[in-house]
C-alpha positions as CSV (number, residue, x, y, z in Angstrom):
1,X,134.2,143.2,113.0
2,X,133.5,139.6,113.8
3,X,137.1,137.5,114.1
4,X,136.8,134.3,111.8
5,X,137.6,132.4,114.9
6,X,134.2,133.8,116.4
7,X,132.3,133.2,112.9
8,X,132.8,129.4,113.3
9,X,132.0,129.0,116.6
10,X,128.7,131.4,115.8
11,X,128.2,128.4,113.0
12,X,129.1,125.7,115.3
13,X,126.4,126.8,117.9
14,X,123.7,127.4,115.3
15,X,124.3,123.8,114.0
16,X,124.1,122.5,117.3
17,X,120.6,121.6,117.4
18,X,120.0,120.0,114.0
19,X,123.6,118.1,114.8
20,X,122.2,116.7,118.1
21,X,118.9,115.7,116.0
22,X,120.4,113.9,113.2
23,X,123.1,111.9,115.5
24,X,120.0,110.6,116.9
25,X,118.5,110.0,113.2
26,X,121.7,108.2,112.3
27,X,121.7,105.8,115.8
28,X,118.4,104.0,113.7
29,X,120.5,102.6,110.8
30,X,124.0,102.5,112.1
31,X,124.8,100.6,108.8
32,X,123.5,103.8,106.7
33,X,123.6,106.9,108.8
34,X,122.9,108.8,106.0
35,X,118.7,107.5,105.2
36,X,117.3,109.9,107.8
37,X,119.6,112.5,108.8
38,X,120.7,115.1,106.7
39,X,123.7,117.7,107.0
40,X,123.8,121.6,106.8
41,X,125.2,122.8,103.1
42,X,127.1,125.2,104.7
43,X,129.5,122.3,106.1
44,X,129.5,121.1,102.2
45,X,131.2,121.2,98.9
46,X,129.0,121.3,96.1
47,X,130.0,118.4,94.2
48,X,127.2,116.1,93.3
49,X,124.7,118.3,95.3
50,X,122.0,120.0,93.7
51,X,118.9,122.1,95.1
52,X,116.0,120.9,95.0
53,X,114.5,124.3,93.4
54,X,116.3,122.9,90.2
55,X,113.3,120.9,89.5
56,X,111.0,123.5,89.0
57,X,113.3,125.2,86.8
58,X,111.8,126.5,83.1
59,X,113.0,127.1,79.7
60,X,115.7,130.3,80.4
61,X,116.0,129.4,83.5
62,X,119.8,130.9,85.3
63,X,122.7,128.4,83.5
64,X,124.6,127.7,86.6
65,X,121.4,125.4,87.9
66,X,122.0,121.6,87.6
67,X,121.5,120.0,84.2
68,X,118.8,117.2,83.8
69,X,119.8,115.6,87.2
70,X,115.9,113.8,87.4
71,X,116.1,112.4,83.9
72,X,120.0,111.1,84.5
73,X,118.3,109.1,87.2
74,X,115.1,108.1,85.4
75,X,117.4,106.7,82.5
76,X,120.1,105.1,85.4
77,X,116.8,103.0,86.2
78,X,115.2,102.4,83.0
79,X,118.4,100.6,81.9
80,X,118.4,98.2,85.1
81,X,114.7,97.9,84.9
82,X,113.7,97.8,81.2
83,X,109.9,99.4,82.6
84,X,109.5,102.8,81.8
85,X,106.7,102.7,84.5
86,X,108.7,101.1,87.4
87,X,111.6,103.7,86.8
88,X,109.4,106.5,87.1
89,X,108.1,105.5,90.4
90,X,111.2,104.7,92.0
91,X,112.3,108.0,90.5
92,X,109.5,109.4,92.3
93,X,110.1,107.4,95.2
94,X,114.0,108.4,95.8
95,X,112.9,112.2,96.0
96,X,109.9,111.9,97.9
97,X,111.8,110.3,100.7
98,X,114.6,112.7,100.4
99,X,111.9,115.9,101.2
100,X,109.1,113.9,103.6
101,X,110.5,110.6,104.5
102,X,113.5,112.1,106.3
103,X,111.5,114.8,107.9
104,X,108.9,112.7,108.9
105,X,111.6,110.4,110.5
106,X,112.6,113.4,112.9
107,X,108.5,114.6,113.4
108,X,107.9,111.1,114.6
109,X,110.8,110.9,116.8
110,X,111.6,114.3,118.3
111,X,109.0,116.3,117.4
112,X,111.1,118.5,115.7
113,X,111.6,119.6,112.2
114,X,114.1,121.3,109.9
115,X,112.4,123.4,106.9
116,X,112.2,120.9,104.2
117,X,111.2,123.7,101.9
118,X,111.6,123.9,97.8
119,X,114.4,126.8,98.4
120,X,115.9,125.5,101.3
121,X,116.4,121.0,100.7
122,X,119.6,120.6,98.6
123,X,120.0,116.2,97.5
124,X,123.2,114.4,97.5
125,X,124.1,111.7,94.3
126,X,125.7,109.0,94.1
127,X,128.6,107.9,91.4
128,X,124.9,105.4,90.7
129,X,122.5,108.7,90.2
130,X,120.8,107.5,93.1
131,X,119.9,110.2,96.0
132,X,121.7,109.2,99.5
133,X,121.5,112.3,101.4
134,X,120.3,116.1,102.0
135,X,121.0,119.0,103.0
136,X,119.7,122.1,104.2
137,X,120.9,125.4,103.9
138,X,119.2,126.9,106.8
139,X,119.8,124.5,109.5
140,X,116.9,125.7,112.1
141,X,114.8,123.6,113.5
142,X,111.3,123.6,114.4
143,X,110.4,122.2,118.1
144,X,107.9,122.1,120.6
145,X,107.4,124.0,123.7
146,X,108.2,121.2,125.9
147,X,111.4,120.3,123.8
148,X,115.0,120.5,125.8
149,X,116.0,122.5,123.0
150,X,113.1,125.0,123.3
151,X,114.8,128.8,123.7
152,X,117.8,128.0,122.5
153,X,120.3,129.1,119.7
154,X,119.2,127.9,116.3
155,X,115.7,126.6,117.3
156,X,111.8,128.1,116.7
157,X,109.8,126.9,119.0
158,X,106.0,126.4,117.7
159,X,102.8,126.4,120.1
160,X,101.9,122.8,120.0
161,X,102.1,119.7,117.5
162,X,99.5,120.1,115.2
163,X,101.4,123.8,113.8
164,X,104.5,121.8,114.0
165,X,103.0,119.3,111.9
166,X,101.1,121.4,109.8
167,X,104.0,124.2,109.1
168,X,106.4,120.9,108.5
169,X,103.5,119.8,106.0
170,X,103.3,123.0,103.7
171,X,106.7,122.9,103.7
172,X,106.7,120.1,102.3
173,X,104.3,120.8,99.3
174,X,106.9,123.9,98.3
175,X,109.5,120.9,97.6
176,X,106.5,118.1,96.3
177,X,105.5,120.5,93.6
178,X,109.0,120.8,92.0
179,X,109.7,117.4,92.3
180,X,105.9,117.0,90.4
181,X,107.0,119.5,87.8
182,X,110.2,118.0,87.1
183,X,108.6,114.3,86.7
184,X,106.4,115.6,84.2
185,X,108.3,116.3,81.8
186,X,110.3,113.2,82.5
187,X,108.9,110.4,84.2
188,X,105.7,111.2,84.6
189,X,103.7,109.9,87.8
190,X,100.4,110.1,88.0
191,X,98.8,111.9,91.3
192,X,97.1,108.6,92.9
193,X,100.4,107.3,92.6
194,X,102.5,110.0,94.0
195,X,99.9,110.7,96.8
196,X,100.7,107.2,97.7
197,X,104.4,107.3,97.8
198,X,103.8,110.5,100.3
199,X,102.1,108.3,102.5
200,X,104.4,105.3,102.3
201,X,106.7,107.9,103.4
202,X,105.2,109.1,106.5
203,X,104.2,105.3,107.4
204,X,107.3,103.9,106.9
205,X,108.8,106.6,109.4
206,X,106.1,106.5,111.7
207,X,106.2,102.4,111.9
208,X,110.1,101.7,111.6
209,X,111.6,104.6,113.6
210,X,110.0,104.1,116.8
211,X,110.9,99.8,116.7
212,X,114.7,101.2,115.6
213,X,114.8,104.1,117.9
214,X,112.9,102.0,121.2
215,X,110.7,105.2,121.7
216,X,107.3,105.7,121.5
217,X,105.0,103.6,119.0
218,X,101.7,105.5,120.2
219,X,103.6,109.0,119.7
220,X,104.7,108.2,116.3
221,X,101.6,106.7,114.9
222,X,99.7,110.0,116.1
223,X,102.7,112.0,114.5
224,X,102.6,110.3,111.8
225,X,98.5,110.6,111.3
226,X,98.9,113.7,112.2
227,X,101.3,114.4,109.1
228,X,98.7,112.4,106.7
229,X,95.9,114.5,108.3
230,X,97.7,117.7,107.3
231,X,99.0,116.5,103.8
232,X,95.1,115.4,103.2
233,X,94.0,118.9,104.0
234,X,96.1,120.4,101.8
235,X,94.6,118.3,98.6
236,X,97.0,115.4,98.6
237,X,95.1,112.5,98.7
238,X,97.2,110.4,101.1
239,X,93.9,108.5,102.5
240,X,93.3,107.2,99.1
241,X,96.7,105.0,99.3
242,X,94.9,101.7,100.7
243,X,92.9,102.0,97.6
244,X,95.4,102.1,95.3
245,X,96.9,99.2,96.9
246,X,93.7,97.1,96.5
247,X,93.4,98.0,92.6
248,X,97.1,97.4,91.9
């Protein structure tokens, strides 16, 4: 039998590599450590965190899952913003950060990913019904072969970027679909629209991070096209966002 003593320290190795990422996520905005970075749930109470599977939930769905958390913050919004159509988007916005913008911030920096998956991305809320962190409940990290953290405890290591970039992309879709099933029945968005917030996503990592961070611009542009290649693959039309911005 494993001593509770040797339990923790089993958890405190595996959480070494995601904690060693997201100290370096938190040194971009030392004034909110929490926009990038994200913690493991099993360091967490549960109070005002909610899975992100809870927005794909149906009619007799289990009763313990979260109540209407997506339409207490589409009605937090509409009552600041008195447009229906700007609090869905920011609605929108808020969650699509919380599965690709953080992500993205680590793909663009590191190289390295945690599974931003639909049954693995927990969200944090405010005492405003706004979303200001994440978790994970598997706190593996995805990396690449010629990562310091390649071979060690709490890490997969992938062949190259593009299946780092593609697996953190499909991923990602697990998540974007929930969060698309939920807003339909609340604040609806239409796909143009959410494609576009994916992509502000990705390019608001891919330009910020590197100026915040002092590493590599070049690297984090390709990440980052690399991540809008792989989301356009996968039918979301990311490329379309300059588009949208001209008929806006």
């Amino acid at each position: 039998m494993v001593s509770v003593n040797a339990q923790a320290q089993l958890s405190t190795s595996e959480s070494a590599a995601l904690a060693e990422s997201c100290t370096r996520l938190q040194e971009i905005s030392p004034d909110y450590p929490r926009v990038y970075a994200v913690a493991a749930m099993a360091r967490q109470g549960k109070r005002r965190w909610w899975p992100i599977a809870a927005c794909a939930r149906t009619e007799g769905s289990p009763a313990d899952l979260p109540k209407d958390r997506v339409g207490q913050m589409y009605a937090h919004l509409l009552a600041e913003l008195s447009s229906p159509r700007a609090a869905a988007v920011q609605v929108a916005a808020a969650l699509v950060h919380a599965v690709v913008g953080r992500v993205a911030a680590l793909v663009v920096l590191d190289g390295r990913a945690w599974d931003p998956g639909v049954d693995n991305l927990w969200v944090h809320m405010d005492s405003d019904c706004g979303i200001d962190w994440a978790g994970v409940v598997d706190d593996t990290l995805r990396v690449l072969p010629d990562d310091p953290l390649a071979g060690s405890r709490g890490v997969v290591t992938l062949p190259c970027e593009r299946a780092l970039l593609v697996w953190t992309v499909h991923r990602c879709l697990t998540s974007l679909a929930a969060i698309r099933h939920a807003l339909e029945s609340t604040a609806p968005v239409d796909t143009p629209r959410f494609a576009a917030l994916v992509a502000d996503a990705v390019l608001g990592a891919a330009t910020h991070v590197p100026i915040r961070a002092g590493s590599s611009r070049v690297v984090a542009s390709r990440r980052g096209q690399g991540l809008l290649d792989a989301f356009e693959a996968a039918g979301v039309p990311v490329r379309a966002r300059a588009l949208l911005a001209t008929a806006c």
